[in-house]
HTML snippet that shows the backbone in 3Dmol.js (N, CA, C, O; Angstrom):
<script src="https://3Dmol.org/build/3Dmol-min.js"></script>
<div id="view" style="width:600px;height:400px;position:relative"></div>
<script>
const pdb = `
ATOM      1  N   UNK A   1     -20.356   3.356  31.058  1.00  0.00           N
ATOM      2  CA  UNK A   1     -19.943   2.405  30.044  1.00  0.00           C
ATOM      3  C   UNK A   1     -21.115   1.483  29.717  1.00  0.00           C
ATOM      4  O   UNK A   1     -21.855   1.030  30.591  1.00  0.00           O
ATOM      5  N   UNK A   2     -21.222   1.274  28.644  1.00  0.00           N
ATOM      6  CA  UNK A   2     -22.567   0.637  27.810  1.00  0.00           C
ATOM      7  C   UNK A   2     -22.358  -0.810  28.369  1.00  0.00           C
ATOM      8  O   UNK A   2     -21.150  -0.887  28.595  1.00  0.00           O
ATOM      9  N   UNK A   3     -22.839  -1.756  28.632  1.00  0.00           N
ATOM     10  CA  UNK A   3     -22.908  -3.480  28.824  1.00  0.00           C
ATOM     11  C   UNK A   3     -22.165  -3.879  28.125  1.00  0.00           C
ATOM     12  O   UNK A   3     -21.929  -3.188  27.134  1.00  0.00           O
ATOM     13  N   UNK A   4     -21.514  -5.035  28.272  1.00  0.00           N
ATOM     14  CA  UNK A   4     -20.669  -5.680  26.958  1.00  0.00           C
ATOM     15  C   UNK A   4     -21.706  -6.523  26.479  1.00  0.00           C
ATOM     16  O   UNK A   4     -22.537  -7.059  27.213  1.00  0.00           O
ATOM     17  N   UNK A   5     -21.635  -6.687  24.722  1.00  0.00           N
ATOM     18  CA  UNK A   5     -22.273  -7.076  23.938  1.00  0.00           C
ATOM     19  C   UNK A   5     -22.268  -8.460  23.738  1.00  0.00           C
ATOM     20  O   UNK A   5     -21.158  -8.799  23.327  1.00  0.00           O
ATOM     21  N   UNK A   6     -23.224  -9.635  23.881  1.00  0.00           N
ATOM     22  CA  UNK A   6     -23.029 -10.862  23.482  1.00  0.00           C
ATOM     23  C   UNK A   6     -23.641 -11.182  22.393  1.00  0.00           C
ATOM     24  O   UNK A   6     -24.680 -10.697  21.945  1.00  0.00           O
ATOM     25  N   UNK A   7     -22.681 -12.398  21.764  1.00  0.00           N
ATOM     26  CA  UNK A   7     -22.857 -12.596  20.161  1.00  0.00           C
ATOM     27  C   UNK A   7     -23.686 -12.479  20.157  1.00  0.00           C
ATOM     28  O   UNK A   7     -23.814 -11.599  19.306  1.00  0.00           O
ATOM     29  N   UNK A   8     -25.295 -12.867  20.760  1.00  0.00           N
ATOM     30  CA  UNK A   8     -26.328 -13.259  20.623  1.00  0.00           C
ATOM     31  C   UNK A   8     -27.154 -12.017  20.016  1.00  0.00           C
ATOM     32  O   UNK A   8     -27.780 -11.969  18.957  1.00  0.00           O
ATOM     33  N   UNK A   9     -26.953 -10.933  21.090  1.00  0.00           N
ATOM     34  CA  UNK A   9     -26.844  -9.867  20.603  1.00  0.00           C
ATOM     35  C   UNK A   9     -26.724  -9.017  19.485  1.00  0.00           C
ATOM     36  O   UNK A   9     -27.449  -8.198  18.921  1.00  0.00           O
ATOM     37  N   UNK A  10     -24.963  -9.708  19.256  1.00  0.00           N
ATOM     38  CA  UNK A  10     -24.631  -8.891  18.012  1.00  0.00           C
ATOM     39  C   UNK A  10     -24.884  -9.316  16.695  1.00  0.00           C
ATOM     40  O   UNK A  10     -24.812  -8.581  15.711  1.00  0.00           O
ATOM     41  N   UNK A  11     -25.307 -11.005  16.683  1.00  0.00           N
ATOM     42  CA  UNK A  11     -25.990 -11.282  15.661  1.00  0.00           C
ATOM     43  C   UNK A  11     -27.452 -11.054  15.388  1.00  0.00           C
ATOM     44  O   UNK A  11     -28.030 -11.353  14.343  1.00  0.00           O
ATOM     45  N   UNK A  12     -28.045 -10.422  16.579  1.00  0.00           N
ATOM     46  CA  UNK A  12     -29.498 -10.208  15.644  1.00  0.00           C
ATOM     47  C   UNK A  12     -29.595  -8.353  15.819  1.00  0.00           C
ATOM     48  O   UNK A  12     -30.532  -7.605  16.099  1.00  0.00           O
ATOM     49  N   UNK A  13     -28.385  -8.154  15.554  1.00  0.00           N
ATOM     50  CA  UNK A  13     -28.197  -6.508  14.572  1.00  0.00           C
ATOM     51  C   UNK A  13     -27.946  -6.678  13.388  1.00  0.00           C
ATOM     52  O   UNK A  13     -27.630  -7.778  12.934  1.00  0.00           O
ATOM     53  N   UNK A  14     -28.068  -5.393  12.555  1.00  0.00           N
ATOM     54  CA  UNK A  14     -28.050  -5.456  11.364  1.00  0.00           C
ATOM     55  C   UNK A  14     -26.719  -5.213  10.754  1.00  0.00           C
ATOM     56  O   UNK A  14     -25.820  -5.234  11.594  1.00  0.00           O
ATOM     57  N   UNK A  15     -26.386  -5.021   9.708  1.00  0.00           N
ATOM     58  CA  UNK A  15     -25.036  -5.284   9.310  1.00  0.00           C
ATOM     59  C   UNK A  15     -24.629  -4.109   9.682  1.00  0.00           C
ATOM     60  O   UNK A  15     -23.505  -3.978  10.166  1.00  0.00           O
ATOM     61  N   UNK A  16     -25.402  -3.144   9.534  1.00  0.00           N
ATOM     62  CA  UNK A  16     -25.191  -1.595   9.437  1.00  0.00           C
ATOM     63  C   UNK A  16     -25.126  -0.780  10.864  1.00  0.00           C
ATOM     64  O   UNK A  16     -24.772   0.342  11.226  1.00  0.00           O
ATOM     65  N   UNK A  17     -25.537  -1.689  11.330  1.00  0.00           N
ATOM     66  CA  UNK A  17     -25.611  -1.260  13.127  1.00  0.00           C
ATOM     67  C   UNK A  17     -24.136  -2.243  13.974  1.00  0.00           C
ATOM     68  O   UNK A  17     -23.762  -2.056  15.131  1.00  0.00           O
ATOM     69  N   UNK A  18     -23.713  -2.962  13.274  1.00  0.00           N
ATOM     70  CA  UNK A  18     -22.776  -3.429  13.712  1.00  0.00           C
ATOM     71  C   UNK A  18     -21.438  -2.764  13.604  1.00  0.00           C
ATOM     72  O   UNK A  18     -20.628  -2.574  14.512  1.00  0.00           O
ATOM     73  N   UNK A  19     -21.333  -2.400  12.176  1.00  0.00           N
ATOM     74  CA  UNK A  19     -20.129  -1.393  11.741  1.00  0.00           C
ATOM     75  C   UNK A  19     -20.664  -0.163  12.270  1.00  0.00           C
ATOM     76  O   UNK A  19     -19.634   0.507  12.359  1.00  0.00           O
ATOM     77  N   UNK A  20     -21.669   0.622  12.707  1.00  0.00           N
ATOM     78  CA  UNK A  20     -21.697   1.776  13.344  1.00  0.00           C
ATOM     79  C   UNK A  20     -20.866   1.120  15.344  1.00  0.00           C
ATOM     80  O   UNK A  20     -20.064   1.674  16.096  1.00  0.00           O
ATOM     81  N   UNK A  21     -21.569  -0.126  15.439  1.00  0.00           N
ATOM     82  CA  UNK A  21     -21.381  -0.004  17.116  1.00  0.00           C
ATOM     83  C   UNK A  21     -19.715  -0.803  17.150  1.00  0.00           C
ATOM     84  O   UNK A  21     -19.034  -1.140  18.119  1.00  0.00           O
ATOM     85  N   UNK A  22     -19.485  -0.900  15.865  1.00  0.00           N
ATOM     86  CA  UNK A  22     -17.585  -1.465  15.677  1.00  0.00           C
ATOM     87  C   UNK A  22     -17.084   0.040  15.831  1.00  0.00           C
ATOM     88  O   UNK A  22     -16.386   0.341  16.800  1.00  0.00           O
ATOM     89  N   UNK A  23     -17.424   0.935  14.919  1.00  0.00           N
ATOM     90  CA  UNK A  23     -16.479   2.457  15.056  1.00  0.00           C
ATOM     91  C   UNK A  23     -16.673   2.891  16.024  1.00  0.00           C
ATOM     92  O   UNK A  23     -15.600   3.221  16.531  1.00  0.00           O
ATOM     93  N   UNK A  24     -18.087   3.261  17.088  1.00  0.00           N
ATOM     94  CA  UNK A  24     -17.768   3.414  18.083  1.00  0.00           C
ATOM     95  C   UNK A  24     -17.230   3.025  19.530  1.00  0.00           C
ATOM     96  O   UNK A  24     -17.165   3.667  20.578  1.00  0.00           O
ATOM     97  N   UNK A  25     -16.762   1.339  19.081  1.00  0.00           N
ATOM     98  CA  UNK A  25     -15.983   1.074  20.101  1.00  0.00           C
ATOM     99  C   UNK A  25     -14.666   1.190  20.217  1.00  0.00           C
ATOM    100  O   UNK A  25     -14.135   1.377  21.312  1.00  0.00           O
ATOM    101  N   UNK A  26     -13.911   1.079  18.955  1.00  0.00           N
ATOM    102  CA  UNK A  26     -12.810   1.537  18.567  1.00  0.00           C
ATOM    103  C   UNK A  26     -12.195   3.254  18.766  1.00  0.00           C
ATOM    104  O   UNK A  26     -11.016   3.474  19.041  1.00  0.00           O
ATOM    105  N   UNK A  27     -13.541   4.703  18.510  1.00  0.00           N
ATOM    106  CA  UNK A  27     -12.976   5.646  18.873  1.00  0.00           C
ATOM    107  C   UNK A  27     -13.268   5.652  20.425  1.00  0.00           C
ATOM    108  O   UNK A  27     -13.288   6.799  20.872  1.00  0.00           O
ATOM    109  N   UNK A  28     -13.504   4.649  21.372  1.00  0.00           N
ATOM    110  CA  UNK A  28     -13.491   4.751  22.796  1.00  0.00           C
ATOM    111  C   UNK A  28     -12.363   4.135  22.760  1.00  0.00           C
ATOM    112  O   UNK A  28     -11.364   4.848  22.665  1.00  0.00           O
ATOM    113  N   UNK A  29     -12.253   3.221  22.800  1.00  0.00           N
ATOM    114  CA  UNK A  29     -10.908   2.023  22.681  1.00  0.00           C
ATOM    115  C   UNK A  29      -9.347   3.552  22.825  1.00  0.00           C
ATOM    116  O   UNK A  29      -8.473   3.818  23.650  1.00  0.00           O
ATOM    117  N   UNK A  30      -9.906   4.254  21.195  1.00  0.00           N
ATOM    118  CA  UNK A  30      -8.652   4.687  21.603  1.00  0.00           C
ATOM    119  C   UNK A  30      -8.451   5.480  22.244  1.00  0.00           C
ATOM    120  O   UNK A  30      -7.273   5.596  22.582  1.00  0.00           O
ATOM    121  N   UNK A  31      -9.663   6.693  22.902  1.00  0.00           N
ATOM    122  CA  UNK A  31      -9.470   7.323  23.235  1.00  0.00           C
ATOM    123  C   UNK A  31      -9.052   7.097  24.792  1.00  0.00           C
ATOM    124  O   UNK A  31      -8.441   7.951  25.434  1.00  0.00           O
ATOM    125  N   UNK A  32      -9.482   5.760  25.349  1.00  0.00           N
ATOM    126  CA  UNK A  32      -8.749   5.071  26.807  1.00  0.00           C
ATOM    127  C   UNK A  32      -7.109   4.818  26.510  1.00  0.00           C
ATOM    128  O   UNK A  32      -6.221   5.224  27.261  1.00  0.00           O
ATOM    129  N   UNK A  33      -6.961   4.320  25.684  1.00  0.00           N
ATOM    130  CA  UNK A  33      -5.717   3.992  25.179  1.00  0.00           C
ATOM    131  C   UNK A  33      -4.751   5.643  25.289  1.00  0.00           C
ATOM    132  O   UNK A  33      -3.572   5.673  25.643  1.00  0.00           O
ATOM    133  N   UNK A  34      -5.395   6.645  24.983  1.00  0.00           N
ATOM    134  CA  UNK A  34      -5.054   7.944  24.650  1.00  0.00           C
ATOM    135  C   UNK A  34      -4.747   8.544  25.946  1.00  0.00           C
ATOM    136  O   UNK A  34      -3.724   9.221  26.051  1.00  0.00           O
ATOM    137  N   UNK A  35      -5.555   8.362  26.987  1.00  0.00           N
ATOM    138  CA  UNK A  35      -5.459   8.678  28.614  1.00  0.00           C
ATOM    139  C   UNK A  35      -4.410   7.911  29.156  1.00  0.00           C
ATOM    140  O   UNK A  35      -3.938   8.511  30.122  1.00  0.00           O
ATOM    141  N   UNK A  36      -3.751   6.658  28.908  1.00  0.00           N
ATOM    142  CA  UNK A  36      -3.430   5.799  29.385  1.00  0.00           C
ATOM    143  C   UNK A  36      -2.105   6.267  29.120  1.00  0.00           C
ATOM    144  O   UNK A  36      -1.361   6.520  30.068  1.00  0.00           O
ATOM    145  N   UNK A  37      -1.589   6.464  27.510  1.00  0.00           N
ATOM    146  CA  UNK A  37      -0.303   6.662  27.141  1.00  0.00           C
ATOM    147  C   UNK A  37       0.082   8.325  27.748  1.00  0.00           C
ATOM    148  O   UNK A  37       1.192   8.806  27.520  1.00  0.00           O
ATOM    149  N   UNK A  38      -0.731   8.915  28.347  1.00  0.00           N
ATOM    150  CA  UNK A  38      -0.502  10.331  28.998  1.00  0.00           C
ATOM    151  C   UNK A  38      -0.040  10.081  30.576  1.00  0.00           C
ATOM    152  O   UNK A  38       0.225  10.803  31.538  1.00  0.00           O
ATOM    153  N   UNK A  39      -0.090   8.767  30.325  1.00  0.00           N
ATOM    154  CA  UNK A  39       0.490   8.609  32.436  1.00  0.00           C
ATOM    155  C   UNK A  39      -0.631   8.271  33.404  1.00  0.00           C
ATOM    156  O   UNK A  39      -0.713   7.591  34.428  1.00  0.00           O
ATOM    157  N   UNK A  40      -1.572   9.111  32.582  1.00  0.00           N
ATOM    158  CA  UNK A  40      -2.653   9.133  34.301  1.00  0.00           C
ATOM    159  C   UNK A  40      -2.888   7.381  34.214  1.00  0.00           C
ATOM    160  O   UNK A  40      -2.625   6.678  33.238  1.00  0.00           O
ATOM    161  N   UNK A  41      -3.464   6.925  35.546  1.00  0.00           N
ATOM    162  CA  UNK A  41      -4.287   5.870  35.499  1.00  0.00           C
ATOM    163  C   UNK A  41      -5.599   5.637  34.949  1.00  0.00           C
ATOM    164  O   UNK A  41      -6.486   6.367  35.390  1.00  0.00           O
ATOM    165  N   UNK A  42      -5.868   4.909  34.213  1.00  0.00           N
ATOM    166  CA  UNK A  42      -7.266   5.076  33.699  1.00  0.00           C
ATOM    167  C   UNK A  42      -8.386   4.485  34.859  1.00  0.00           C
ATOM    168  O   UNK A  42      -8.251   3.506  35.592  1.00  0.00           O
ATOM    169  N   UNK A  43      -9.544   5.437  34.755  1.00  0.00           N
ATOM    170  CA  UNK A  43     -10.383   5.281  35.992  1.00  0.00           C
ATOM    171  C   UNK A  43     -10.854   4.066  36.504  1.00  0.00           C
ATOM    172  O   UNK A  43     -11.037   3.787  37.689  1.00  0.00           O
ATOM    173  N   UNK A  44     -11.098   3.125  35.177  1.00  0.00           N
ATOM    174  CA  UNK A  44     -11.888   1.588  35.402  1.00  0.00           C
ATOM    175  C   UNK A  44     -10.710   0.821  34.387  1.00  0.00           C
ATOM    176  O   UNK A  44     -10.728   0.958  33.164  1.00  0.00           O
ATOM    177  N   UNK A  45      -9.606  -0.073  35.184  1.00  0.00           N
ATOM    178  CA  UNK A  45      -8.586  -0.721  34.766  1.00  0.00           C
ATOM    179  C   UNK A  45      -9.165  -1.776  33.707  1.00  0.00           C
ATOM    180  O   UNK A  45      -8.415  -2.271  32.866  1.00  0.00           O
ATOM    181  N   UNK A  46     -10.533  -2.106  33.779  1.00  0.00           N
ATOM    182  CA  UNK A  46     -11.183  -3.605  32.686  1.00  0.00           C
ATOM    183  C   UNK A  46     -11.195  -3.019  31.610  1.00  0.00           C
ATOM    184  O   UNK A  46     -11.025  -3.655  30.570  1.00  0.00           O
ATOM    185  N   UNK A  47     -11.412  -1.589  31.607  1.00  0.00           N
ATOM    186  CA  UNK A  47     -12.503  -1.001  30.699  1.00  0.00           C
ATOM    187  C   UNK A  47     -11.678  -1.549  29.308  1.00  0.00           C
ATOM    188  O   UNK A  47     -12.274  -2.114  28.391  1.00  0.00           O
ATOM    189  N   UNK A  48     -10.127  -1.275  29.302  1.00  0.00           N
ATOM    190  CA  UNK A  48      -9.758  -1.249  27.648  1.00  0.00           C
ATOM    191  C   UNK A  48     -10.011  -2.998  27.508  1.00  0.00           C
ATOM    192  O   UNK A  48     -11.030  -3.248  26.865  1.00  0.00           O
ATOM    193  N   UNK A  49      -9.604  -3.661  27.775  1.00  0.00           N
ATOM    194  CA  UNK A  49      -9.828  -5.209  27.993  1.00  0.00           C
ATOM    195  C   UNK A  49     -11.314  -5.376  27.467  1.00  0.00           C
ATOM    196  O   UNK A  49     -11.411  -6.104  26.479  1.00  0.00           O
ATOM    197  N   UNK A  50     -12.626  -4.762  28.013  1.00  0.00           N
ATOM    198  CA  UNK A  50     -13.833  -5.025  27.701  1.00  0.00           C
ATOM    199  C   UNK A  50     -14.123  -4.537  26.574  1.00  0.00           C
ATOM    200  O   UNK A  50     -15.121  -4.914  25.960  1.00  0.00           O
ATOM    201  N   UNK A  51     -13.110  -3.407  26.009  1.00  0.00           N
ATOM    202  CA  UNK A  51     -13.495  -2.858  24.693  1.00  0.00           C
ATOM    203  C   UNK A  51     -13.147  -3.509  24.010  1.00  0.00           C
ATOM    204  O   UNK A  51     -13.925  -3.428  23.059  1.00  0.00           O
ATOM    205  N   UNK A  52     -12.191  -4.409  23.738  1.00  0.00           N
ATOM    206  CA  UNK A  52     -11.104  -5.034  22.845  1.00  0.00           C
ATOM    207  C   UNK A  52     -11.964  -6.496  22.862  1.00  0.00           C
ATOM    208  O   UNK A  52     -12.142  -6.959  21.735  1.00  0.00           O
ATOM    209  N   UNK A  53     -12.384  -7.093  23.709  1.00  0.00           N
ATOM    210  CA  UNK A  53     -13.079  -7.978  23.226  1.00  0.00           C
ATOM    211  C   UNK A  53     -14.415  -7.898  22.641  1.00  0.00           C
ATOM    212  O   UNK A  53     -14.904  -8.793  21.951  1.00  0.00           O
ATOM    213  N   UNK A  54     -15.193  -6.406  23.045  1.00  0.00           N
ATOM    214  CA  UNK A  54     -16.369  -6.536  22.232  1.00  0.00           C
ATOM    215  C   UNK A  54     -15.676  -5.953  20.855  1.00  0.00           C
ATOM    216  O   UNK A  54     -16.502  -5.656  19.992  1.00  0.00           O
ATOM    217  N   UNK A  55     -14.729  -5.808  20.618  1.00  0.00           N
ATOM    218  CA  UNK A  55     -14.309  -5.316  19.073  1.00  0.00           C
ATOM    219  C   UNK A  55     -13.941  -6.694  18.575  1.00  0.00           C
ATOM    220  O   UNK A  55     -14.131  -6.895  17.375  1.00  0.00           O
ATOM    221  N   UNK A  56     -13.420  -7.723  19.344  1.00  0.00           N
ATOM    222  CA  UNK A  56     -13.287  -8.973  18.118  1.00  0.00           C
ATOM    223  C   UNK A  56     -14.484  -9.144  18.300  1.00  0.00           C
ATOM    224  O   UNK A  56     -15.066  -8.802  17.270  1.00  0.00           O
ATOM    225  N   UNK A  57     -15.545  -9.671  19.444  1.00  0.00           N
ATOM    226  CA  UNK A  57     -16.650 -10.372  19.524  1.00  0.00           C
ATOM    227  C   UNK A  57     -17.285 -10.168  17.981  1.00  0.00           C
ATOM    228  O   UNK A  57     -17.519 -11.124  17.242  1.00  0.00           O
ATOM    229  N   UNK A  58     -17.562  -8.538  17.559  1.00  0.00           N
ATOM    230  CA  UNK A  58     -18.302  -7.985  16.511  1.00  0.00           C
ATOM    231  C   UNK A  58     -17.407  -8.765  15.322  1.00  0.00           C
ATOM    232  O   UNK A  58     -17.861  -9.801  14.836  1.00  0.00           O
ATOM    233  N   UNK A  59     -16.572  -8.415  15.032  1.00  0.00           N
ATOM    234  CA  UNK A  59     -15.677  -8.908  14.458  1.00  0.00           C
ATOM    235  C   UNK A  59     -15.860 -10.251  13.603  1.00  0.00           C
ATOM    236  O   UNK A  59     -16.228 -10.385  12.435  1.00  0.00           O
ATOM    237  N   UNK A  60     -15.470 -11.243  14.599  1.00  0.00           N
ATOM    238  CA  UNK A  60     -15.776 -12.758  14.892  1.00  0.00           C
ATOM    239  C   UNK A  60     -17.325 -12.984  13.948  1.00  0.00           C
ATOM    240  O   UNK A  60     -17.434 -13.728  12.974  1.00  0.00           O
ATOM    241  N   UNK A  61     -18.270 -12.249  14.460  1.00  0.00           N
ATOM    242  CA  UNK A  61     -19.677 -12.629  13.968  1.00  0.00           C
ATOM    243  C   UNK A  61     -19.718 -12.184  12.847  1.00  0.00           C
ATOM    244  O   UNK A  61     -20.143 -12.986  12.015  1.00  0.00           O
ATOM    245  N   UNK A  62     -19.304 -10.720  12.296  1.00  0.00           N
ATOM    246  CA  UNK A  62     -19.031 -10.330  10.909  1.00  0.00           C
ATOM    247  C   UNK A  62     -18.550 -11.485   9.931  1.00  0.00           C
ATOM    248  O   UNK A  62     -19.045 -11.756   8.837  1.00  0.00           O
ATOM    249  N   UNK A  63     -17.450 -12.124  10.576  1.00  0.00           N
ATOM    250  CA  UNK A  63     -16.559 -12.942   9.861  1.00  0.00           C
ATOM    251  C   UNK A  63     -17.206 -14.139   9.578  1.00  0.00           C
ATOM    252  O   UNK A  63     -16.632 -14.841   8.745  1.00  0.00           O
ATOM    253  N   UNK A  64     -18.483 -14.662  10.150  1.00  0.00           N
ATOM    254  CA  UNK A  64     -18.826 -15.643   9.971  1.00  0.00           C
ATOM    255  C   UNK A  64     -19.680 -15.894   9.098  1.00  0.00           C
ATOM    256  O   UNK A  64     -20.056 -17.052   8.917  1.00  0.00           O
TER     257      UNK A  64
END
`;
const viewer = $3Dmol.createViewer("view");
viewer.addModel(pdb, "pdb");
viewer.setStyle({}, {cartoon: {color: "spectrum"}});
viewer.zoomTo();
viewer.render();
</script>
């Protein structure tokens, strides 16, 4: 799993690298989400939690 991203970070990306590293947190996002609703336990319990906040974090800075 990649580091979680701080604003600091995500503001000195480009607009275009932000909406690429937004879609790919979202098709991880769901695809944990996807393991999860199948029963098994997911391997690292933070992981969807850490995805979901670097998806507002990006978000948040977009918005600003």
């Amino acid at each position: 799993m990649p580091k979680e991203l701080k604003a600091k970070q995500i503001r000195e990306m480009s607009p275009e690298e932000r909406l690429k590293r937004l879609s790919e947190l979202r098709e991880e996002l769901m695809h944990e989400l996807g393991l999860s609703a199948m029963g098994g336990a997911p391997p690292s319990p933070g992981k969807i939690r850490s995805l979901r906040r670097q998806i507002a974090r990006i978000l948040t800075v977009m918005n600003e």
